[in-house]
Wavefront OBJ file of the C-alpha trace (Angstrom):
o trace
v 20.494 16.922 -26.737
v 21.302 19.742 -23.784
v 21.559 18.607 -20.716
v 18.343 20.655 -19.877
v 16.588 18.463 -22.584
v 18.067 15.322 -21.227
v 16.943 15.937 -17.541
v 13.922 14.440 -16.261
v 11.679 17.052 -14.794
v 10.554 15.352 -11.256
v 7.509 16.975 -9.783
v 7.602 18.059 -6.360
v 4.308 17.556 -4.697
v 3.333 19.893 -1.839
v 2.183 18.103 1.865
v -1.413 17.140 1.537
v -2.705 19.146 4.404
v -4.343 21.784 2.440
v -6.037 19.394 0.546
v -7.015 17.158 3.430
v -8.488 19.928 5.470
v -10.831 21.213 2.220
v -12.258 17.849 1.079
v -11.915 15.265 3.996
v -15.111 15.481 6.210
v -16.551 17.935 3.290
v -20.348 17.561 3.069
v -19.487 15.228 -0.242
v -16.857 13.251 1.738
v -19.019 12.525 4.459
v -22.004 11.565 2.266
v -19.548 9.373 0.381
v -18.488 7.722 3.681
v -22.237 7.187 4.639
v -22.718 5.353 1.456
v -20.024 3.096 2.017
v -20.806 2.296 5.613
v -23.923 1.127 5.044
v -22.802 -0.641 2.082
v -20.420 -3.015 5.079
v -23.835 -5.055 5.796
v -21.442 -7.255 8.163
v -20.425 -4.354 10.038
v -24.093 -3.062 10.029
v -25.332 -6.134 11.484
v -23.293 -5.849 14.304
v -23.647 -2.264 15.158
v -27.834 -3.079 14.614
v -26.933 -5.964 17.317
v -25.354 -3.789 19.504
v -27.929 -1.329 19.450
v -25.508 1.469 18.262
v -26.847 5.373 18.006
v -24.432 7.994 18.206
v -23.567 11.441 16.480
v -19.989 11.413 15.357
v -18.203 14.105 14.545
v -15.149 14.523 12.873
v -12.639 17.274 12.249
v -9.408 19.202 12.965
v -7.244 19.798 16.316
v -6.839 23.005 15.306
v -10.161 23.884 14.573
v -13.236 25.292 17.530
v -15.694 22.655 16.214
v -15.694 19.148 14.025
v -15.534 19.529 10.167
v -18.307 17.076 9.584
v -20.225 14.678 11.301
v -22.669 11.146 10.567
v -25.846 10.827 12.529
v -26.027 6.699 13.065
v -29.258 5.320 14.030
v -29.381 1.669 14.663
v -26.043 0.720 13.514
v -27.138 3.259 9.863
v -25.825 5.976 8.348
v -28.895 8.091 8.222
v -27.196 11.731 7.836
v -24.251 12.713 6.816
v -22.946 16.429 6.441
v -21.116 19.577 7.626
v -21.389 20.239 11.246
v -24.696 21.831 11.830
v -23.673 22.770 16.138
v -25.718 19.562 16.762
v -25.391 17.568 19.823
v -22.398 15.185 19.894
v -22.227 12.103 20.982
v -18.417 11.636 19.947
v -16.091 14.400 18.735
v -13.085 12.659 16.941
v -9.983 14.826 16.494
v -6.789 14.952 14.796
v -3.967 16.686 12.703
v -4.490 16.879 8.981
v -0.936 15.322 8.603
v -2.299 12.382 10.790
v -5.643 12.303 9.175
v -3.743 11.922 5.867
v -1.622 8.903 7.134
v -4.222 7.019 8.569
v -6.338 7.464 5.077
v -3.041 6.746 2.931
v -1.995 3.529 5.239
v -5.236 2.502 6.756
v -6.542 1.824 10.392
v -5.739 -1.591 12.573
v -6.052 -2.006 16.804
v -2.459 -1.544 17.425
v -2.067 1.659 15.455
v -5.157 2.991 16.334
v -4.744 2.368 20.131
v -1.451 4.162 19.578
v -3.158 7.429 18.075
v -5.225 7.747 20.927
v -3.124 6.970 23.580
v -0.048 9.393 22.037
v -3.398 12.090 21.653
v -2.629 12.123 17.839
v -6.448 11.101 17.437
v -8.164 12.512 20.426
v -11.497 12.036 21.849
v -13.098 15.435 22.732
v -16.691 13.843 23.311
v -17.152 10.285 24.302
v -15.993 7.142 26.093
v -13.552 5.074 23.668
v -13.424 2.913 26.973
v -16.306 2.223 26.747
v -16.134 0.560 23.024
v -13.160 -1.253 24.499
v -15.297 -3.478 26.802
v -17.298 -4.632 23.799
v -15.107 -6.725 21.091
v -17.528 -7.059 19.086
v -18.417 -3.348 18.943
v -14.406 -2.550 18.448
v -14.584 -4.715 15.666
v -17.343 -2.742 13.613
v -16.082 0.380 14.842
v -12.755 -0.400 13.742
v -13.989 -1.569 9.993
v -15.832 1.679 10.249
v -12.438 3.769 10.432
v -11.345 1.238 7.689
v -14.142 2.634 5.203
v -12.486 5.972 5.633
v -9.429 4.631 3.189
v -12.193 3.765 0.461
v -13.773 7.270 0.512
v -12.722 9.095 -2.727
v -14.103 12.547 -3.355
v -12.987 14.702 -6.881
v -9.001 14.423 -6.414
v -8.273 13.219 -2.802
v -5.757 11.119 -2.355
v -5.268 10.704 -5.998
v -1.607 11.693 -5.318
v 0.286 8.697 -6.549
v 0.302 9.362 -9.978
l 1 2 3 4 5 6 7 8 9 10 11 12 13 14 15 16 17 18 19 20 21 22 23 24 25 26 27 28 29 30 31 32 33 34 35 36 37 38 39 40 41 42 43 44 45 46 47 48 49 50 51 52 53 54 55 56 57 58 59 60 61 62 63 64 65 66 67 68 69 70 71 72 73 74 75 76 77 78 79 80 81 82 83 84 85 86 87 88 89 90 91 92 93 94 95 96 97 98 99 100 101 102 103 104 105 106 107 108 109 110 111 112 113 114 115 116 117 118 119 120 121 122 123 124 125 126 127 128 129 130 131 132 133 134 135 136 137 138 139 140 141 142 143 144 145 146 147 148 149 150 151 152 153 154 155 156 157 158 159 160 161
């Protein structure tokens, strides 16, 4: 056998910002995310309790306005779509490389405290202080950014093949 039979061929894969930035918050993505949110009754419950309405949307630093965003009505998912220049009641920003770590490791306090406070997830619209005051309401919220791991749309994040 040649030595060019006998090597292994090791694919290289490319950074997954161009994929990030085409499918995450894509109108399928978010209606994907929607499903699974209100599929977390527990988390539900709470954000019911807590009386929680808010239009979130979510997107790109680089970009002029949010990718998508999810119209929550009483702690539900009711809508769940591109950005439509809506009214905003939180704007959620970061870099597609960051976007793709949090999704690939997942969300806790301590590293999401971090992202805001280093401005690698910034807060165009809203008060996150204002979430801080309420455990309970950090706790939902932070299952909520949880969900975003479990959202799988066509080939994203299929990578570890």
């Amino acid at each position: 056998m040649s030595r060019i039979e006998s090597c292994r061929l090791v694919a290289v894969k490319e950074p997954l910002e161009k994929d990030i930035t085409m499918q995450v918050f894509s109108e399928a993505w978010m209606h994907e995310y929607a499903r699974l949110w209100n599929a977390e009754q527990a988390m539900v419950r709470e954000l019911i309790r807590q009386r929680f309405n808010a239009v979130i949307g979510y997107g790109f630093l680089d970009q002029r306005k949010p990718h998508g965003i999810l119209r929550v009505a009483h702690g539900i998912a009711k809508q769940a779509n591109h950005y439509d220049d809506c009214e905003l009641n939180w704007d959620l920003r970061a870099a597609p490389s960051d976007w793709a770590q949090w999704l690939g490791q997942g969300f806790n306090l301590s590293n999401l405290l971090v992202a805001v406070g280093t401005q690698r997830l910034q807060v165009w619209k809203g008060d996150h202080r204002q979430i801080l005051r309420k455990p309970p309401l950090v706790n939902a919220l932070l299952r909520a950014f949880a969900l975003m791991t479990q959202v799988r749309v066509g080939e994203l994040l299929t990578h570890d093949d």
